[in-house]
SERO-4910 file (N, C-alpha, C, O; in steps of 0.05 Angstrom, whole numbers):
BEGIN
 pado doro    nc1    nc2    nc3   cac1   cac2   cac3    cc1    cc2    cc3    oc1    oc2    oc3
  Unk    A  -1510  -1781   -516  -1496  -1780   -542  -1517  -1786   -564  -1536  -1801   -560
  Unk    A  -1512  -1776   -583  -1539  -1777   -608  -1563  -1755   -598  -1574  -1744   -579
  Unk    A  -1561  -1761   -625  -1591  -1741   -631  -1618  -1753   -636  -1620  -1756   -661
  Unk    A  -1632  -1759   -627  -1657  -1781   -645  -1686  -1765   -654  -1700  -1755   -637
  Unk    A  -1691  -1764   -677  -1709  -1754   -685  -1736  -1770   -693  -1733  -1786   -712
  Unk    A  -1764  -1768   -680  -1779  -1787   -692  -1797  -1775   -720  -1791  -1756   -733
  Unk    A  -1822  -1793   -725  -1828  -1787   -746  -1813  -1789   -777  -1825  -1779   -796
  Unk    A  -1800  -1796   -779  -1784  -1797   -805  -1798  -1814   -813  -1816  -1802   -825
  Unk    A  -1805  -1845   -815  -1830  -1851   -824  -1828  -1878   -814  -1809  -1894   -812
  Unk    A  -1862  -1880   -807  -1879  -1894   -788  -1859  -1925   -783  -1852  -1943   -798
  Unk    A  -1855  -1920   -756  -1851  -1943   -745  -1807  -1943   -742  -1792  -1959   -730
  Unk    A  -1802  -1925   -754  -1774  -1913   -760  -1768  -1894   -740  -1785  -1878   -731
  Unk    A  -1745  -1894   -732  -1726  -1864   -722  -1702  -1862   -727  -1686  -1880   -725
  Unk    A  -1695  -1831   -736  -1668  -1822   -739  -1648  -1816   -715  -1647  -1798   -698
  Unk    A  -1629  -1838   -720  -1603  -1829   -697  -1583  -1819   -707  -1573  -1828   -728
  Unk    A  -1573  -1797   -691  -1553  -1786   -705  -1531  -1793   -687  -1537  -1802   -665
  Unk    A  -1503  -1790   -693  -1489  -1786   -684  -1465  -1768   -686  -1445  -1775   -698
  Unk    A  -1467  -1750   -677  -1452  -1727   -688  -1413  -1721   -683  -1396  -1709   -696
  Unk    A  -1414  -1735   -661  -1391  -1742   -653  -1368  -1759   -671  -1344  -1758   -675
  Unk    A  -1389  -1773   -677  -1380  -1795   -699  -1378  -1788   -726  -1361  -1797   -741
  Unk    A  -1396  -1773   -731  -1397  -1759   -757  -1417  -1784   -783  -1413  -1787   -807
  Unk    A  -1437  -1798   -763  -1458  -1811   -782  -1494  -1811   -761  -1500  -1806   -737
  Unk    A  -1507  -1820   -784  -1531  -1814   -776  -1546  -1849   -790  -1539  -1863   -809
  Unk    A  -1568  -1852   -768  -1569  -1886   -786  -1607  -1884   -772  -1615  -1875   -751
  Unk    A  -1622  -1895   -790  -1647  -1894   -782  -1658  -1929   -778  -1663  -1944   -797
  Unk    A  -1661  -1935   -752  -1677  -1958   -748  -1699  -1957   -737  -1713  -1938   -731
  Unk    A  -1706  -1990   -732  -1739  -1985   -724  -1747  -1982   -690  -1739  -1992   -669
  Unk    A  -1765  -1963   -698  -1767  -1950   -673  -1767  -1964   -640  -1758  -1955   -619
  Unk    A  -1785  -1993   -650  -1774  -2005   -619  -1752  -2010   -613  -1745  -2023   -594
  Unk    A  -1740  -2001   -628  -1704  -2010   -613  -1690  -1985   -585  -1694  -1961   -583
  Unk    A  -1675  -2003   -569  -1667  -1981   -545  -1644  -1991   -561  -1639  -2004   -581
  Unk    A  -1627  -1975   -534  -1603  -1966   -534  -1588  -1980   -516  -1596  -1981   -493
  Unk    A  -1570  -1990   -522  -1552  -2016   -501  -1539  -2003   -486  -1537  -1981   -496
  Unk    A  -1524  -2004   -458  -1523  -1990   -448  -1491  -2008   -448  -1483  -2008   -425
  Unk    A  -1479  -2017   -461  -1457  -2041   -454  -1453  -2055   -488  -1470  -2059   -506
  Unk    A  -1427  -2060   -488  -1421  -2082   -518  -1427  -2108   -513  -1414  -2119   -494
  Unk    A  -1441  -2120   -524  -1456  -2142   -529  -1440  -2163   -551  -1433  -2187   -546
  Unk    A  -1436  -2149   -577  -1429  -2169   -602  -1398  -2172   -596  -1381  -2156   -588
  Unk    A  -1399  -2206   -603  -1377  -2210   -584  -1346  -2201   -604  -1323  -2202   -595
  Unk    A  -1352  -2193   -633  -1325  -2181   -647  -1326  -2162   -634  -1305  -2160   -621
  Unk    A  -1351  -2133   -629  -1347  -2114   -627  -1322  -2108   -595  -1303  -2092   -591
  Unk    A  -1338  -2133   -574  -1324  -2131   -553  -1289  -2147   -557  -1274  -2147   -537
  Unk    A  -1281  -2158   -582  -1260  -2175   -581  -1246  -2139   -588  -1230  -2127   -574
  Unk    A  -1257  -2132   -609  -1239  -2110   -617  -1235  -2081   -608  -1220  -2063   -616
  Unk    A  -1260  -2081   -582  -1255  -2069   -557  -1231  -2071   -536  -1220  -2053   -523
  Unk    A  -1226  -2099   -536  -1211  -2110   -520  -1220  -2104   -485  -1206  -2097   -466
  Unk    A  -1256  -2112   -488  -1268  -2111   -464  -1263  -2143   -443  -1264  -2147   -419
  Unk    A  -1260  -2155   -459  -1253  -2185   -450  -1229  -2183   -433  -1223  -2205   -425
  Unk    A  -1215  -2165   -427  -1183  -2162   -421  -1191  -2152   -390  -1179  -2160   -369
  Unk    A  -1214  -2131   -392  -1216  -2127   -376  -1248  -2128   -347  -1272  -2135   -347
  Unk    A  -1231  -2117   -327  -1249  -2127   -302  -1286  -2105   -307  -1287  -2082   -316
  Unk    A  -1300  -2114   -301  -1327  -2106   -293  -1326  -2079   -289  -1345  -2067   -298
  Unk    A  -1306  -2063   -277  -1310  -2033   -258  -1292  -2012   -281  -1295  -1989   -287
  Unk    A  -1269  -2036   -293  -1265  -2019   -319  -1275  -2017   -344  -1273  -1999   -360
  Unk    A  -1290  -2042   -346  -1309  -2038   -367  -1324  -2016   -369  -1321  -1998   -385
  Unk    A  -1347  -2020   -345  -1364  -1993   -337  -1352  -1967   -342  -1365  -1953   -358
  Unk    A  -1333  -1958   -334  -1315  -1931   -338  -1320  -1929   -372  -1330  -1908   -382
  Unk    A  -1314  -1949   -388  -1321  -1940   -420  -1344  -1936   -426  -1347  -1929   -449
  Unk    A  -1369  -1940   -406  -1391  -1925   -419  -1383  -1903   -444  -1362  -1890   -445
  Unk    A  -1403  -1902   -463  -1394  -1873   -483  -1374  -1869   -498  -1375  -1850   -514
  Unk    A  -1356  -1882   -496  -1334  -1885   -507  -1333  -1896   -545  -1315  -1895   -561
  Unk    A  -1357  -1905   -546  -1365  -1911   -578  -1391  -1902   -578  -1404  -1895   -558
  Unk    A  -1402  -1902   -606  -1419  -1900   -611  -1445  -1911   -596  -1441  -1929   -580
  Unk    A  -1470  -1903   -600  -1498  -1925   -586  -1497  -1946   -604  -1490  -1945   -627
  Unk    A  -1506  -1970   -587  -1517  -1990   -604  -1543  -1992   -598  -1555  -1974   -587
  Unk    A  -1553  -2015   -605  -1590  -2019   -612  -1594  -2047   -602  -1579  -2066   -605
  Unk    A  -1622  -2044   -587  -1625  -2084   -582  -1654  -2078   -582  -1664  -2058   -574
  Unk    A  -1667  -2099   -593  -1693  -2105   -595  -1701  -2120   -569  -1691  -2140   -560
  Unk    A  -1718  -2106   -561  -1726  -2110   -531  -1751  -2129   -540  -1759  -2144   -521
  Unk    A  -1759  -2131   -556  -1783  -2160   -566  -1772  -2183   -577  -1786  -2200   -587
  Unk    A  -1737  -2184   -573  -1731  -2210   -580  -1696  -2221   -563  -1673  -2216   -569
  Unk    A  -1710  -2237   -539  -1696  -2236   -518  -1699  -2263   -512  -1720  -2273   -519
  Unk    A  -1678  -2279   -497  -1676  -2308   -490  -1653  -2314   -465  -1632  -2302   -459
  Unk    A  -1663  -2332   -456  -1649  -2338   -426  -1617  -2350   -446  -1612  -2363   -466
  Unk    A  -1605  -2337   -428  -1572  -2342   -444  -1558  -2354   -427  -1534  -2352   -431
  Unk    A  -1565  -2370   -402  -1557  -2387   -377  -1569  -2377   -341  -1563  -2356   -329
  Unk    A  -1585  -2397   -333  -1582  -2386   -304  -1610  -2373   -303  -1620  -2365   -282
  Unk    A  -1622  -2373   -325  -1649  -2361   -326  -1652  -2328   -325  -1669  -2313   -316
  Unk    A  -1620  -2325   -339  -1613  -2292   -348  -1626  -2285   -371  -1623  -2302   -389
  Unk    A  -1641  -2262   -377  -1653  -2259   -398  -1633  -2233   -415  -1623  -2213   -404
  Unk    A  -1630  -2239   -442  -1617  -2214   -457  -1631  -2215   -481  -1643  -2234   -491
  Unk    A  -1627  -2188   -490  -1637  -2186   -519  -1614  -2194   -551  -1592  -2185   -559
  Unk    A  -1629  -2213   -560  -1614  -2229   -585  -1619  -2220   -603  -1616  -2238   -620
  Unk    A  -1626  -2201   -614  -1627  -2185   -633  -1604  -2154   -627  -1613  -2134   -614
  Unk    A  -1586  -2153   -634  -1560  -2134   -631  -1554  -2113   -661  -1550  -2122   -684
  Unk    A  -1555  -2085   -654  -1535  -2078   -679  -1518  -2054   -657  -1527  -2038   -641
  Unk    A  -1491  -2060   -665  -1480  -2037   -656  -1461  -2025   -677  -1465  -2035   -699
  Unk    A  -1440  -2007   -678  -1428  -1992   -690  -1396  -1986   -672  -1397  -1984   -648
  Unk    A  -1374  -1985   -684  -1350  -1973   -693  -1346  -1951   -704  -1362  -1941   -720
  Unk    A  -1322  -1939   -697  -1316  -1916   -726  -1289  -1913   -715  -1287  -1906   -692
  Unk    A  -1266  -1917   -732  -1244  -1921   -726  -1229  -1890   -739  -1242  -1886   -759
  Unk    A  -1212  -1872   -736  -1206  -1859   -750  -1172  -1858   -748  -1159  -1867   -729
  Unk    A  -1164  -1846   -767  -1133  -1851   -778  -1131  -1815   -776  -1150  -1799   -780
  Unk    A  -1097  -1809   -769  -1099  -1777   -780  -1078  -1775   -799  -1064  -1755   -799
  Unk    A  -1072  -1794   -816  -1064  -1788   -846  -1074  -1800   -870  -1064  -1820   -878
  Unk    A  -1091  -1791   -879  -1108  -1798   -902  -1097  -1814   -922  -1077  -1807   -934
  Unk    A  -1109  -1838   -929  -1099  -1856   -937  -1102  -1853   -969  -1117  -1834   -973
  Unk    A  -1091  -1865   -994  -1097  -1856  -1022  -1115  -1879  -1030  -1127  -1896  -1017
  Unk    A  -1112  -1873  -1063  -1130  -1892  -1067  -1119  -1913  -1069  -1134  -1933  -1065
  Unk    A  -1097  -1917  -1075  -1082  -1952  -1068  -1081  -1963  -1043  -1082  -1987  -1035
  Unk    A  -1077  -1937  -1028  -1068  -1948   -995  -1108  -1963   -988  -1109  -1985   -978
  Unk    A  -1134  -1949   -995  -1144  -1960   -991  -1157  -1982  -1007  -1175  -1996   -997
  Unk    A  -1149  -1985  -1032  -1150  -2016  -1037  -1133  -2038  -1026  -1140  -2061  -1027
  Unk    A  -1113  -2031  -1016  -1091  -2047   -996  -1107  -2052   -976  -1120  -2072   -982
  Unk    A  -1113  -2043   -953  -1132  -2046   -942  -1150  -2063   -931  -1153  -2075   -910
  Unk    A  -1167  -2060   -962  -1199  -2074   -967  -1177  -2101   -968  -1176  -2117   -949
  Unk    A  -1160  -2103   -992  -1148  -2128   -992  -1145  -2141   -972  -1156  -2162   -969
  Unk    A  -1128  -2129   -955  -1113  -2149   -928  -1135  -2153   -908  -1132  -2174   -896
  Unk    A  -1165  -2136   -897  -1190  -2143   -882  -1203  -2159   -890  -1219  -2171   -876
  Unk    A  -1201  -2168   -924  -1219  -2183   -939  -1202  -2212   -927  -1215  -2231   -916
  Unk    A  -1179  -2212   -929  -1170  -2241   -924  -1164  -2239   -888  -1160  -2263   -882
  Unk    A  -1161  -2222   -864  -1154  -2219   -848  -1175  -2228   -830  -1172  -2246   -813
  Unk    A  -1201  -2211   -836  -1224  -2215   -816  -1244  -2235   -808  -1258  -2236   -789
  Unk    A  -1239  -2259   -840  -1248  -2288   -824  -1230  -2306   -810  -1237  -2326   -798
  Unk    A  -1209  -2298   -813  -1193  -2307   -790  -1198  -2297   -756  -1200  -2311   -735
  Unk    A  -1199  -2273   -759  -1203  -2259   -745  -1228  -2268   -721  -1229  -2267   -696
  Unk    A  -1247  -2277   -741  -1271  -2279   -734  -1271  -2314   -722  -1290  -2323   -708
  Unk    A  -1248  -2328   -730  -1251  -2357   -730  -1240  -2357   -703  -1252  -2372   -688
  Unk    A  -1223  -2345   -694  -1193  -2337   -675  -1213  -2333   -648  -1208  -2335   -623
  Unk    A  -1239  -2327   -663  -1256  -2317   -632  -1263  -2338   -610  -1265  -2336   -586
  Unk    A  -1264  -2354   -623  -1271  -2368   -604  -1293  -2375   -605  -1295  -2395   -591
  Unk    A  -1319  -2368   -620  -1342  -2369   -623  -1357  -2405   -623  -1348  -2417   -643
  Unk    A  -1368  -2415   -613  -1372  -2445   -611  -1395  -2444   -635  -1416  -2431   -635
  Unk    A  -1377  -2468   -661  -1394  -2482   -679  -1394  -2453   -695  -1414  -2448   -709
  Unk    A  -1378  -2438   -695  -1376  -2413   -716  -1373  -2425   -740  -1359  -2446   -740
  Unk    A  -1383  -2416   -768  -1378  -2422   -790  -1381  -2399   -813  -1404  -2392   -818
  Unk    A  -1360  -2388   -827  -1368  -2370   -851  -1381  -2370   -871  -1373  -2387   -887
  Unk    A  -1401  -2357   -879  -1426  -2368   -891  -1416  -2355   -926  -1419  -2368   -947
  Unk    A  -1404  -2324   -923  -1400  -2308   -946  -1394  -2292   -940  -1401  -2285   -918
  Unk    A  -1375  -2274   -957  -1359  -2253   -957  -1367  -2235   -992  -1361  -2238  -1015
  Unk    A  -1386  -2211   -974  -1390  -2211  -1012  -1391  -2170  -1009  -1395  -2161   -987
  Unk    A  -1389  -2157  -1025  -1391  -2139  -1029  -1417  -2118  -1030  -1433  -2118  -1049
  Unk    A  -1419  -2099  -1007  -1448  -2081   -996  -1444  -2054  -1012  -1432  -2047  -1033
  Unk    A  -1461  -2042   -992  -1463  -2009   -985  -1466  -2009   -962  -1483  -2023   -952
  Unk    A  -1445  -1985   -944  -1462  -1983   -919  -1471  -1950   -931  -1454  -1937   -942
  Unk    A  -1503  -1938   -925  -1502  -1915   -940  -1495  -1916   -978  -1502  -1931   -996
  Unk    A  -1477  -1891   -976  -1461  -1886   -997  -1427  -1895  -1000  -1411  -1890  -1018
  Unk    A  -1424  -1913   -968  -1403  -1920   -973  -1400  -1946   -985  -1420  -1962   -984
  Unk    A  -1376  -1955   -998  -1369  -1987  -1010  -1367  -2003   -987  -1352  -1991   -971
  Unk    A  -1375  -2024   -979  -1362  -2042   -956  -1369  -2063   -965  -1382  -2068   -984
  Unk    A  -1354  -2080   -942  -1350  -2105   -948  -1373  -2119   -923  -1373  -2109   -900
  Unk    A  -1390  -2141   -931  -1405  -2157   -912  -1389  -2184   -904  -1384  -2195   -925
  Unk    A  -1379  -2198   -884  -1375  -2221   -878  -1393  -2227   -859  -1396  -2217   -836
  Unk    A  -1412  -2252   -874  -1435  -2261   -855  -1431  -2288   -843  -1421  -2307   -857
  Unk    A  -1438  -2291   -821  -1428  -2319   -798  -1447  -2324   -786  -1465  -2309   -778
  Unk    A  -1442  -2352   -782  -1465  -2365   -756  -1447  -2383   -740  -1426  -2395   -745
  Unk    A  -1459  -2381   -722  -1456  -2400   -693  -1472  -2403   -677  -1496  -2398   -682
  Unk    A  -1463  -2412   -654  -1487  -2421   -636  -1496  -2406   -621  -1518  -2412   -612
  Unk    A  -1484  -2383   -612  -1502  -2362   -598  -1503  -2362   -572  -1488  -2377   -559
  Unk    A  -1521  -2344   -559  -1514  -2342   -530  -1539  -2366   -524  -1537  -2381   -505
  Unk    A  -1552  -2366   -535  -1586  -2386   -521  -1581  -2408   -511  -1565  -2423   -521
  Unk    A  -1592  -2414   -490  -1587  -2444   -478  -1616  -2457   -483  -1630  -2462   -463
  Unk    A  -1622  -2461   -500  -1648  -2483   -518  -1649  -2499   -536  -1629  -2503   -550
  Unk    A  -1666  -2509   -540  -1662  -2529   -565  -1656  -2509   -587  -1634  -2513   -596
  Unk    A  -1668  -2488   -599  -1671  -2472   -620  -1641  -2451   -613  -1638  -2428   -621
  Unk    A  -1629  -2462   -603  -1604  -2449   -607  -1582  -2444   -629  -1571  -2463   -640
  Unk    A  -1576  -2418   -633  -1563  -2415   -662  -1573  -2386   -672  -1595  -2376   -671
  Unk    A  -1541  -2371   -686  -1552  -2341   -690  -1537  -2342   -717  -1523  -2360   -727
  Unk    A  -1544  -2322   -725  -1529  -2310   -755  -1524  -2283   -746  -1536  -2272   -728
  Unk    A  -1503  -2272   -760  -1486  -2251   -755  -1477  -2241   -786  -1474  -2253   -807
  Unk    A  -1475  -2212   -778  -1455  -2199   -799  -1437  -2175   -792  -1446  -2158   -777
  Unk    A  -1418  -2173   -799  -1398  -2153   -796  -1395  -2138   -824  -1386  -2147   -845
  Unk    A  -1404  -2114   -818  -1394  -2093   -853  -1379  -2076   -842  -1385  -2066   -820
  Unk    A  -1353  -2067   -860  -1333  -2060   -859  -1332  -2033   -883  -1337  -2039   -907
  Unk    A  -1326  -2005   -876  -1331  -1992   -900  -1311  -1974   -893  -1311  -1964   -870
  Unk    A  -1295  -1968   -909  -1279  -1943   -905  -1274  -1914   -920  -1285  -1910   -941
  Unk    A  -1260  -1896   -908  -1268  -1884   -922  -1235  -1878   -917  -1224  -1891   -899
  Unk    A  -1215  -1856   -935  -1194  -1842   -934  -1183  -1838   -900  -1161  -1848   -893
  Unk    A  -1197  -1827   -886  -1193  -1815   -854  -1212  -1840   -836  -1203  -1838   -813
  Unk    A  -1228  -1857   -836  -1248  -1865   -823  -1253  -1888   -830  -1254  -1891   -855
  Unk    A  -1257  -1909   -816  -1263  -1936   -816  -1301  -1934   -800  -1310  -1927   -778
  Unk    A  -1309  -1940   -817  -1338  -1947   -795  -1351  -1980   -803  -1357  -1986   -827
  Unk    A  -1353  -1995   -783  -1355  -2018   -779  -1383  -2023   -764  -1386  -2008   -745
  Unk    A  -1408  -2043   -771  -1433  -2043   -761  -1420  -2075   -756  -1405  -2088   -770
  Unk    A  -1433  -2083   -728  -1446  -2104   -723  -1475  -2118   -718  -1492  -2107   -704
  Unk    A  -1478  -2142   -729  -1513  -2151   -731  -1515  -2174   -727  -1502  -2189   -742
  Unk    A  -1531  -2187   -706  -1540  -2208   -698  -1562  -2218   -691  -1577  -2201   -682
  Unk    A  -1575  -2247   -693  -1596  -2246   -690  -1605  -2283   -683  -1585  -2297   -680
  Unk    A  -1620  -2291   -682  -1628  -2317   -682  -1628  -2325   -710  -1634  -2310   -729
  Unk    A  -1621  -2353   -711  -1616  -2364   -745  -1642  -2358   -751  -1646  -2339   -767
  Unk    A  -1665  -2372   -741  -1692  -2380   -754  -1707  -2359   -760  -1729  -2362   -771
  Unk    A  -1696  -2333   -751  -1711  -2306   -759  -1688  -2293   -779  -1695  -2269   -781
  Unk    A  -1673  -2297   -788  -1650  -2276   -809  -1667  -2277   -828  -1678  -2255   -824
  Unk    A  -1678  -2287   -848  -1688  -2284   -866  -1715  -2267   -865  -1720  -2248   -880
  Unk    A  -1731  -2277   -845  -1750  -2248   -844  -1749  -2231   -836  -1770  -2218   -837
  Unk    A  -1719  -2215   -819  -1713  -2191   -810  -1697  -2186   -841  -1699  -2163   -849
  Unk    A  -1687  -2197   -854  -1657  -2186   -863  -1671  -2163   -887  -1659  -2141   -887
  Unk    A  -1691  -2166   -905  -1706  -2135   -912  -1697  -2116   -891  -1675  -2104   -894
  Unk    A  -1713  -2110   -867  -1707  -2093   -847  -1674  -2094   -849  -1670  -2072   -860
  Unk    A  -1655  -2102   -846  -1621  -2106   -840  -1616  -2079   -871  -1606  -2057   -871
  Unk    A  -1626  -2091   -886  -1611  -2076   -918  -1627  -2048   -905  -1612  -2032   -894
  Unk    A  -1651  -2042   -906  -1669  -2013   -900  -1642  -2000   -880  -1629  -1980   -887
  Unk    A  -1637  -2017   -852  -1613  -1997   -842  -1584  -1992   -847  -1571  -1972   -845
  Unk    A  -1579  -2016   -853  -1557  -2005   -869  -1562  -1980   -895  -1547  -1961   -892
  Unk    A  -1576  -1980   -914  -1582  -1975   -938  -1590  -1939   -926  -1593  -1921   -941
  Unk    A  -1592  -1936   -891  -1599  -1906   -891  -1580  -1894   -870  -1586  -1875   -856
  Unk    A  -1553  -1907   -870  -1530  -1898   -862  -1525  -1868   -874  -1536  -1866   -895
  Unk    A  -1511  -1845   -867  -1514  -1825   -882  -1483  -1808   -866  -1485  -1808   -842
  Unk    A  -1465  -1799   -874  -1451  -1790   -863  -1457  -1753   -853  -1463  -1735   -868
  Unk    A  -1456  -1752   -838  -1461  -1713   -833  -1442  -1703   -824  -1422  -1717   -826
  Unk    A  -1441  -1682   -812  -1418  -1666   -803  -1411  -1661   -771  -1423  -1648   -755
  Unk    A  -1388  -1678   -769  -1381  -1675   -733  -1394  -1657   -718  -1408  -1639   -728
  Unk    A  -1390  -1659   -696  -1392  -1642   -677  -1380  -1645   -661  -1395  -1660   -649
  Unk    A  -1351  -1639   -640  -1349  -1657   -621  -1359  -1650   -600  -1367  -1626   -602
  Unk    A  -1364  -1664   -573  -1374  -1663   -547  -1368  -1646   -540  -1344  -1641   -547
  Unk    A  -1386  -1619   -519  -1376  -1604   -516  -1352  -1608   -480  -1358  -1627   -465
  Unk    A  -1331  -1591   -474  -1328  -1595   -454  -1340  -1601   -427  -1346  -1579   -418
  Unk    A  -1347  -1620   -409  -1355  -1622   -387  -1344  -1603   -370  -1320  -1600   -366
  Unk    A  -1365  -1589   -358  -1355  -1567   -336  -1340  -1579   -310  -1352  -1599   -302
  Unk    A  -1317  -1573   -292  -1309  -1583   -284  -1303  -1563   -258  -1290  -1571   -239
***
């Protein structure tokens, strides 16, 4: 799934997603997760519900996400994962909403989703700000959070953000996480990918031969 184009410029690559109907350019050491990681993305998966063998079956089922394979920490047991996360959503509706229906909306996610986010369960979670983005050319909303994270170390502790952007037909939602003590010298890099979100034109999958 996706398209990835390199060269766009040094140290960058373009992923597309055509299925999805967006295209987003990060930095090039990032792979591709092969599984949901961020633990809203998996709350609002509703992967927690289920067993290991049905999880697996949703391979593909969303969009790719991204993990920085140069910034990884034993998360118990002397399991190593990558702590640096962005993945993606895209929710879509098939009756187009107006322009009140989507200020209604923004309203009720604006007051809905730190609850939402509190409800998780997340240990030593705390809401840092709720302030107004771009993802791309779309309007969204950022709610940024910290907690303690998956790390079992002294330096344990992540910052997170959830942006929320809608559009008439389409909800697309990014998740981002990372170690506290590095947000501030990644978060340049955070605005560059968000800031090259770009919407294009579907495509859907073609049929699997059967």
């Amino acid at each position: 799934m996706g398209d990835e184009q390199t060269g766009r410029a040094q140290g960058l690559r373009r992923h597309e997603e055509p299925v999805y109907g967006y295209a987003v350019t990060v930095p090039a050491v990032f792979v591709a997760l092969l599984n949901t990681v961020d633990p809203l993305a998996r709350l609002l998966r509703r992967l927690d519900d289920k067993q290991p063998d049905e999880e697996s079956k949703l391979a593909g089922s969303w969009p790719v996400g991204f993990a920085d394979p140069e910034v990884v920490g034993d998360v118990g047991a002397g399991h190593m994962e990558p702590l640096r996360l962005l993945e993606f959503d895209v929710l879509t509706r098939p009756d187009p909403l107006n322009a009140e229906g989507l200020a209604a909306m923004r309203a009720g996610v604006r007051d809905a989703l730190p609850e939402a986010l509190a409800s998780r369960g997340l240990a030593g979670f705390d809401l840092i700000d709720i302030r107004e983005v771009k993802l791309g050319p779309l309007d969204a909303l950022a709610f940024e959070y910290s907690w303690e994270g998956p790390r079992e170390s002294a330096e344990r502790g992540d910052r997170a953000l959830v942006v929320w952007a809608p559009t008439p037909t389409t909800v697309y939602q990014a998740y981002y996480h990372c170690p506290s003590e590095a947000w501030d010298r990644w978060l340049p890099e955070l605005d560059q990918i968000l800031a090259s979100f770009e919407l294009i034109e579907r495509r859907p999958e073609p049929a699997s031969e059967g």
